[in-house]
C-alpha positions as CSV (number, residue, x, y, z in Angstrom):
1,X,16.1,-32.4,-100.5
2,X,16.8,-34.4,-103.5
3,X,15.6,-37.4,-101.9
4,X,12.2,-35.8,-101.2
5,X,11.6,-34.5,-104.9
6,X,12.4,-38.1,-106.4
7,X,9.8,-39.6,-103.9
8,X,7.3,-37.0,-105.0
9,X,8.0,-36.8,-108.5
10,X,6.8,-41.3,-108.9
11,X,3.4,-40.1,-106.8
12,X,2.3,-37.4,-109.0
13,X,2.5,-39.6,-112.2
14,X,0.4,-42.2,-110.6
15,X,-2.1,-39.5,-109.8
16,X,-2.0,-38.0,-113.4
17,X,-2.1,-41.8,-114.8
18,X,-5.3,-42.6,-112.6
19,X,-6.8,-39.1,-113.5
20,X,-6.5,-40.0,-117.4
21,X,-7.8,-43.3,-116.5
22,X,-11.0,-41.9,-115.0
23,X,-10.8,-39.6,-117.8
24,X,-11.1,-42.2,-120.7
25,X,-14.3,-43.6,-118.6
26,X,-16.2,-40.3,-119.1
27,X,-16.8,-41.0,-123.2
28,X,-17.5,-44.8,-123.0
29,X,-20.3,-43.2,-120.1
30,X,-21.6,-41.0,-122.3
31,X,-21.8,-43.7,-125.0
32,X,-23.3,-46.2,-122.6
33,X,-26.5,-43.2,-121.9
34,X,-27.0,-42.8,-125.3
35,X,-27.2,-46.6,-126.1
36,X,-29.6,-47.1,-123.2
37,X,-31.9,-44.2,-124.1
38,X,-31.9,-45.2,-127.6
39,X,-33.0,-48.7,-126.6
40,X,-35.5,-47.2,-124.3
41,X,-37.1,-45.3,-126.6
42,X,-36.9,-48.0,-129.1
43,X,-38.5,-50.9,-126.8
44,X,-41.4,-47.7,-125.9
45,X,-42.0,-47.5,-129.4
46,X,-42.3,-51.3,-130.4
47,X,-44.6,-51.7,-126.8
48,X,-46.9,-48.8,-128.6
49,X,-47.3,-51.1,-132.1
50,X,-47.7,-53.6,-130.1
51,X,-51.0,-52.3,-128.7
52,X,-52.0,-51.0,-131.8
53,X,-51.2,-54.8,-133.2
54,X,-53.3,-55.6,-130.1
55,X,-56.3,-53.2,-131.0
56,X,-56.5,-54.1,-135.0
57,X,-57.0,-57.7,-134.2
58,X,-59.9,-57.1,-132.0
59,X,-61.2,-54.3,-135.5
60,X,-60.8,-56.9,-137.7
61,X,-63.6,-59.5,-136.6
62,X,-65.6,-55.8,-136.5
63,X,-65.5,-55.0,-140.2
64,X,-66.4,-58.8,-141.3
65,X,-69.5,-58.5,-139.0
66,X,-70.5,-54.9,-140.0
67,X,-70.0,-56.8,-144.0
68,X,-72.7,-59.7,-143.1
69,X,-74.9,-57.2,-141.3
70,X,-74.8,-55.4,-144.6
71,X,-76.2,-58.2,-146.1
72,X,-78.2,-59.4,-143.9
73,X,-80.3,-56.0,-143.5
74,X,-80.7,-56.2,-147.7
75,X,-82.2,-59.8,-147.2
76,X,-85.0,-58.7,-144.8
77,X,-82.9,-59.8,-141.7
78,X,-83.8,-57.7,-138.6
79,X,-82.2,-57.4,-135.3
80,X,-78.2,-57.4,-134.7
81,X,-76.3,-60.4,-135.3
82,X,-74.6,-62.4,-132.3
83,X,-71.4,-61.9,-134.4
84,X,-71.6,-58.5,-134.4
85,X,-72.6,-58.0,-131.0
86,X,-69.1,-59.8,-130.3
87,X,-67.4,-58.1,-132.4
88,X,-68.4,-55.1,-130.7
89,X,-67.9,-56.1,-127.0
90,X,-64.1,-57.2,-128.2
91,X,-63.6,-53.8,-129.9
92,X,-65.1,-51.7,-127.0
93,X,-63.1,-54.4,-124.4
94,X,-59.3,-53.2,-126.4
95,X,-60.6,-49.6,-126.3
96,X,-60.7,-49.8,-122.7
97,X,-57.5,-51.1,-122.3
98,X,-55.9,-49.3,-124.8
99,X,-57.9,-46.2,-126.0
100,X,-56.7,-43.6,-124.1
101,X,-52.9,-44.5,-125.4
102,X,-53.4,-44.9,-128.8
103,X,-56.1,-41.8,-128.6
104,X,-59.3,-43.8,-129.9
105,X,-61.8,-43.2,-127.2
106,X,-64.3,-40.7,-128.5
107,X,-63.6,-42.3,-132.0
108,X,-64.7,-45.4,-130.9
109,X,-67.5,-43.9,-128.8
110,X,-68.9,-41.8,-131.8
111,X,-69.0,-44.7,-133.7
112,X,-70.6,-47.4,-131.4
113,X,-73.1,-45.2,-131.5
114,X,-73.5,-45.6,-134.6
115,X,-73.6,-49.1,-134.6
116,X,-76.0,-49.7,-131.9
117,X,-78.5,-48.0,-134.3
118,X,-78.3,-49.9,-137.5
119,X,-80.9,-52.4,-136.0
120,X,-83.3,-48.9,-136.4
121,X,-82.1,-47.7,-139.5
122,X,-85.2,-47.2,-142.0
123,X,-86.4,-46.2,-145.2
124,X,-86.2,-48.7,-147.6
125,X,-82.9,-51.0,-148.7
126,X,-81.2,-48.1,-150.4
127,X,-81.4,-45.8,-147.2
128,X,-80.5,-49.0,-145.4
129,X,-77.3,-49.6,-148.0
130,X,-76.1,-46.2,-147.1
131,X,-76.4,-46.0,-143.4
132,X,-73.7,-48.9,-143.3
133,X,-71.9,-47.5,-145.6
134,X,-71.3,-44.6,-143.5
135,X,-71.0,-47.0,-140.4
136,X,-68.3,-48.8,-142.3
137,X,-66.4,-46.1,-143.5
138,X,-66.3,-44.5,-139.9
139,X,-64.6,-47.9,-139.1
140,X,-61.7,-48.0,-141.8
141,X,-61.1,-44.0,-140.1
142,X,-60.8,-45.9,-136.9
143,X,-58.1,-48.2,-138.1
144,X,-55.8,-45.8,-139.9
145,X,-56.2,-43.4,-136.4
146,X,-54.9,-47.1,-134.7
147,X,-52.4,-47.4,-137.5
148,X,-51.0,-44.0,-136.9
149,X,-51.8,-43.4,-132.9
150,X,-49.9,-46.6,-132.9
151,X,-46.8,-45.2,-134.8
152,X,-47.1,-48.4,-137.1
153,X,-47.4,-46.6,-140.2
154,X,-43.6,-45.1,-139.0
155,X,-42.4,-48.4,-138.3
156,X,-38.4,-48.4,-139.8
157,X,-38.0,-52.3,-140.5
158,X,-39.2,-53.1,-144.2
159,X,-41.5,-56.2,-143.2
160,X,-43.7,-55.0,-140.7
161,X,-44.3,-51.5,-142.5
162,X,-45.7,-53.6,-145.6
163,X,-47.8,-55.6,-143.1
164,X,-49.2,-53.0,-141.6
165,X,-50.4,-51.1,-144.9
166,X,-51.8,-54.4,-145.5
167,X,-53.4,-55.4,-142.0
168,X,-54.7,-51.7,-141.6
169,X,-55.8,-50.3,-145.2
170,X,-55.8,-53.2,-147.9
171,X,-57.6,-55.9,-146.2
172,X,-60.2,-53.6,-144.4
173,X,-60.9,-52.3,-147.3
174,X,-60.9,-55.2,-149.4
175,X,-63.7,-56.5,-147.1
176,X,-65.8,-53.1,-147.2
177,X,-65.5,-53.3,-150.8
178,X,-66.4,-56.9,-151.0
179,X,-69.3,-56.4,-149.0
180,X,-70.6,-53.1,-151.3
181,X,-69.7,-54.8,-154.5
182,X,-71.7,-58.2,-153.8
183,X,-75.0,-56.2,-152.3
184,X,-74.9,-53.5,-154.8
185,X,-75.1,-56.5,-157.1
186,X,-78.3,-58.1,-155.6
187,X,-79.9,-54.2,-155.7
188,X,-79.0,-54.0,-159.0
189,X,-80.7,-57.3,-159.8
190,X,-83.6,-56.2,-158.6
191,X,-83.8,-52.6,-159.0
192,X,-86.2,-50.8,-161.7
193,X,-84.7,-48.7,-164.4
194,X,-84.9,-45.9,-163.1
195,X,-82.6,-47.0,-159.7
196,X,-80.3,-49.5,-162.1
197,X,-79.1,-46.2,-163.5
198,X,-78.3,-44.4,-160.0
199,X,-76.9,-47.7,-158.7
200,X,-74.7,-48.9,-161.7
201,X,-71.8,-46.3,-161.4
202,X,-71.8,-47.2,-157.4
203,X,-71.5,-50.9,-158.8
204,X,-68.4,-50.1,-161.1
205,X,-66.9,-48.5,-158.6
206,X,-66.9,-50.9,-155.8
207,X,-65.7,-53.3,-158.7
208,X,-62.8,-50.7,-159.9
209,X,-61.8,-50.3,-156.2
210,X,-62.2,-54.0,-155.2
211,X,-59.6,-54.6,-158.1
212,X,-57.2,-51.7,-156.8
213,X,-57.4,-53.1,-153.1
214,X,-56.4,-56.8,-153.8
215,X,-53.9,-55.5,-156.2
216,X,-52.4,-53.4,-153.2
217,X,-52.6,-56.0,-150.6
218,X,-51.3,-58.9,-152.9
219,X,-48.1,-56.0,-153.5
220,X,-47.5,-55.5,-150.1
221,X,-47.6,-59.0,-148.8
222,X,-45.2,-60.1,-151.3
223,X,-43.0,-57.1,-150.5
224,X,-43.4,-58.1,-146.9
225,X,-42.2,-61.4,-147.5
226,X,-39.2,-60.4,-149.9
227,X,-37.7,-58.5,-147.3
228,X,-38.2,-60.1,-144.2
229,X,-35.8,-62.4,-141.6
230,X,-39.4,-64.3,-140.6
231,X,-38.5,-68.1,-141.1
232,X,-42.6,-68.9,-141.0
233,X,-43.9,-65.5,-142.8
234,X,-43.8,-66.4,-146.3
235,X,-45.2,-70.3,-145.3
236,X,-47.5,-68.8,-143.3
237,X,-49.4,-67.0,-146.1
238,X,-49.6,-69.1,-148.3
239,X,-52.2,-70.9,-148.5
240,X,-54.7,-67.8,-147.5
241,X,-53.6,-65.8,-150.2
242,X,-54.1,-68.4,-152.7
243,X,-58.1,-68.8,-151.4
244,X,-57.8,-65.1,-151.5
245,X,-57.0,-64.7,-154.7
246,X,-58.9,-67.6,-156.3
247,X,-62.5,-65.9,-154.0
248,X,-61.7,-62.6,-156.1
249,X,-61.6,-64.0,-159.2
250,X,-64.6,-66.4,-158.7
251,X,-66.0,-63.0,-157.3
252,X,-65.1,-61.2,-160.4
253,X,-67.1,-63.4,-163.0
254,X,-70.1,-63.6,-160.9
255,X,-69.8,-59.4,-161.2
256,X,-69.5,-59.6,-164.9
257,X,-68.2,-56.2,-165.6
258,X,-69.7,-54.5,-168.6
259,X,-72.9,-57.1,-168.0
260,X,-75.7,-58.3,-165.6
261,X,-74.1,-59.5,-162.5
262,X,-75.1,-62.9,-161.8
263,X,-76.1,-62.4,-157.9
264,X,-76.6,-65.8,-156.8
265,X,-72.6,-66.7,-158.0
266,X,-71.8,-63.4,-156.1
267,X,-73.2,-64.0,-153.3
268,X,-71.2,-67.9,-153.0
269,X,-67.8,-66.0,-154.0
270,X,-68.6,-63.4,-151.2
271,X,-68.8,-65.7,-148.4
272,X,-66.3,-67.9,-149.2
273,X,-64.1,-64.6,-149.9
274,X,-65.2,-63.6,-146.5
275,X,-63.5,-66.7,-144.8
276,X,-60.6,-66.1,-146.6
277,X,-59.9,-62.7,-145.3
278,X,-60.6,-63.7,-141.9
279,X,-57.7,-66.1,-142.2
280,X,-55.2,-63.7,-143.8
281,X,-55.9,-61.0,-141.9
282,X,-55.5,-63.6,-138.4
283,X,-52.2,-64.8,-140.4
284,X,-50.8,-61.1,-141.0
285,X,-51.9,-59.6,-137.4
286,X,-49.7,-63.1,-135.6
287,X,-46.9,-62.3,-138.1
288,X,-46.6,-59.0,-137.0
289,X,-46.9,-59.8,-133.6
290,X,-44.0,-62.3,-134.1
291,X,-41.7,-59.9,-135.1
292,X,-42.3,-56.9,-133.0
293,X,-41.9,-59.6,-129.7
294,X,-38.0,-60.4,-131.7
295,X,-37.0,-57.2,-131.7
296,X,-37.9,-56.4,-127.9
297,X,-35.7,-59.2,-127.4
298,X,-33.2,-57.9,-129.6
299,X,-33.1,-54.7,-127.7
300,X,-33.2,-56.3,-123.8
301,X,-30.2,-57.9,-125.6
302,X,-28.6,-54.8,-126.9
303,X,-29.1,-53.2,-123.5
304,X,-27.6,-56.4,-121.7
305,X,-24.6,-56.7,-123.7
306,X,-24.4,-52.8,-122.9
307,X,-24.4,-52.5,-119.4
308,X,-21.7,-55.8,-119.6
309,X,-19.6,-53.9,-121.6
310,X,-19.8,-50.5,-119.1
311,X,-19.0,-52.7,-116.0
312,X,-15.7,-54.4,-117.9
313,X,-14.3,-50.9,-118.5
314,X,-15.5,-49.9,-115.1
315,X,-13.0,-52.8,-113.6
316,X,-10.0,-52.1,-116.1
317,X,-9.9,-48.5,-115.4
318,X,-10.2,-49.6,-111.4
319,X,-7.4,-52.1,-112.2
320,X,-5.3,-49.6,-114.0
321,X,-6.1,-47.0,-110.7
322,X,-4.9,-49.7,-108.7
323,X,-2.2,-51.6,-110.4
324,X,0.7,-48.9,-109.7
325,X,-0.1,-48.7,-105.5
326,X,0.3,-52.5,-105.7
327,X,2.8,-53.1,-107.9
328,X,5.0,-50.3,-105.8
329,X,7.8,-51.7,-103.5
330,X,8.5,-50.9,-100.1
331,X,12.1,-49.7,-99.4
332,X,14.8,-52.6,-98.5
333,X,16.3,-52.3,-95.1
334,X,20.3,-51.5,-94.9
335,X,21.7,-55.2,-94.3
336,X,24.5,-54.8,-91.5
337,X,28.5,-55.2,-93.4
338,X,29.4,-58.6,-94.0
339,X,32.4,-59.6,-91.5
340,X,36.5,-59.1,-92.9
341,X,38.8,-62.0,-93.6
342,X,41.9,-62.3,-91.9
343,X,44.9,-64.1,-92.9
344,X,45.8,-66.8,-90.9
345,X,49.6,-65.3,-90.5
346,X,47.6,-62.3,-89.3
347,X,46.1,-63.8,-86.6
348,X,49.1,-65.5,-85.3
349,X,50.7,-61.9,-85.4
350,X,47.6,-60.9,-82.5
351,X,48.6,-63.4,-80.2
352,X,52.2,-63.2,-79.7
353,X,51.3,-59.2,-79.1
354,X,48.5,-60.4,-76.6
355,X,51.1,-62.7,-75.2
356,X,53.6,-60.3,-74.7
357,X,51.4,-57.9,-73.4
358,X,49.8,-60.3,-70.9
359,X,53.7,-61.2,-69.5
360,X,55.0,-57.6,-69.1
361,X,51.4,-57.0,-67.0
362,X,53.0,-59.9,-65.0
């Protein structure tokens, strides 16, 4: 009976050893779920920016071409522009792909409408003015709805939240406000006294917020810069922001706050500010592609070294289940007893018996 309960007592501490092994599985599982659903929402999230990255690109060309059909409704010029009518087609091209995701559709569609009539719009340059003013302002809405749809304006990393604010508000604007503060100049030129008055504060405003905007976006790519891990970000800028800056202040002395605004310097700063916003705004929108493709990678890493680390504990827990029903011996078999020595003098002692046995038989 002893023998039994020593035989059982070695199997139910291998059980109870592989039952804690499984055990000790169950937390590193639950850890595992948690870091793939955190990467899973993570990579959903930086797919969404992505898109709205995708979607401000194709708005930016849209705002410089609603700018020179500003302008080029003030000089006489009828009829859309080719570069507009691009700029549309690209815009209403990302909306189909991506409208119903980032929630832009009947945005979009309320204000294509509106752009499709600026070719009609009437009543003399100041109506004009206004009607793309409206047209342009309905098109800085659509980017911050992009900008937020797109959970950009929520991204955690330092870098790409100060390139958004500056690829989604600063530089828009900056180019609406370049566009208002260069016409308004040319009305003002040639207005009569009587409209000089009603246009002037417009005029000082556009300057005032002209001056706000590049102050903004000049912050923010700097910040952008000072706290990224981009090896061609700050490199990248360079060059842009210096034509930027030196359009504004060439802008600037054609406005000649507090005086007449010299129109015909205006109008020179204004297109070669144009250019210059084109190519920063180009500049910001790959940089920020740039680093939201990184950090996918990051994460497929994250996820990778994950699932590598859940499969070794999977095979030391198996090996620990395993180890004691492999390492356990099989009972020896009872050798047979190893063979007496006799004394010679005791064997000499047997034969004279079996001698005098065998005679006496005789």
């Amino acid at each position: 009976m002893s023998v039994s309960v020593d035989h059982r007592r070695p199997r139910a501490h291998t059980v109870l050893a592989a039952a804690l092994t499984v055990l000790m599985l169950v937390p590193a599982a639950v850890l595992f779920v948690r870091v793939q659903d955190d990467v899973a929402d993570r990579r959903d999230s930086t797919r969404l920016e992505q898109h709205g990255v995708e979607y401000l690109t194709a708005l930016s060309p849209l705002i410089s071409a609603l700018a020179e059909s500003q302008s080029a409704r003030l000089s006489g010029v009828t009829g859309p522009s080719s570069s507009l009518v691009t700029a549309v087609n690209g815009v209403a091209n990302a909306d189909l792909r991506l409208g119903e995701e980032l929630r832009t559709t009947e945005r979009w569609r309320d204000l294509r409408k509106r752009i499709d009539a600026l070719p009609s719009a009437s009543g003399g340059s100041l109506a004009v003015f206004q009607t793309h003013v409206e047209v342009a302002d309905l098109t800085l809405a659509l980017y911050d709805a992009v900008r937020t749809n797109a959970r950009l304006v929520r991204d955690p990393d330092n870098d790409l939240s100060h390139l958004q604010q500056a690829v989604a508000v600063d530089l828009p604007a900056t180019v609406v406000e370049v566009s208002r503060m260069g016409d308004l100049s040319r009305l003002v030129a040639s207005a009569s006294a009587a409209q000089r008055e009603q246009l002037s504060p417009q005029f000082g405003a556009a300057v005032l917020a002209v001056n706000t905007y590049v102050g903004s976006l000049t912050d923010n790519l700097q910040a952008a810069v000072d706290d990224t891990n981009s090896g061609t970000l700050s490199g990248n800028l360079v060059t842009p922001l210096d034509t930027f800056r030196k359009g504004v202040e060439s802008l600037t002395r054609g406005a000649n706050p507090g005086g007449a605004p010299d129109a015909s310097t205006m109008a020179t700063a204004q297109s070669q500010l144009q250019v210059s916003l084109a190519s920063l705004a180009g500049v910001a929108v790959r940089e920020m592609a740039s680093l939201l493709a990184a950090r996918l990678d990051r994460l497929d890493n994250r996820a990778l070294e994950a699932l590598a680390a859940a499969g070794v504990a999977v095979l030391l827990a198996l090996g620990a289940i395993a180890l004691p029903f492999l390492g356990r011996r099989r009972p020896a078999r009872p050798r047979p007893p190893a063979p007496v020595a006799v004394a010679p003098a005791d064997v000499d002692l047997v034969h004279d018996e079996t001698r005098e046995r065998t005679g006496a038989l005789r």
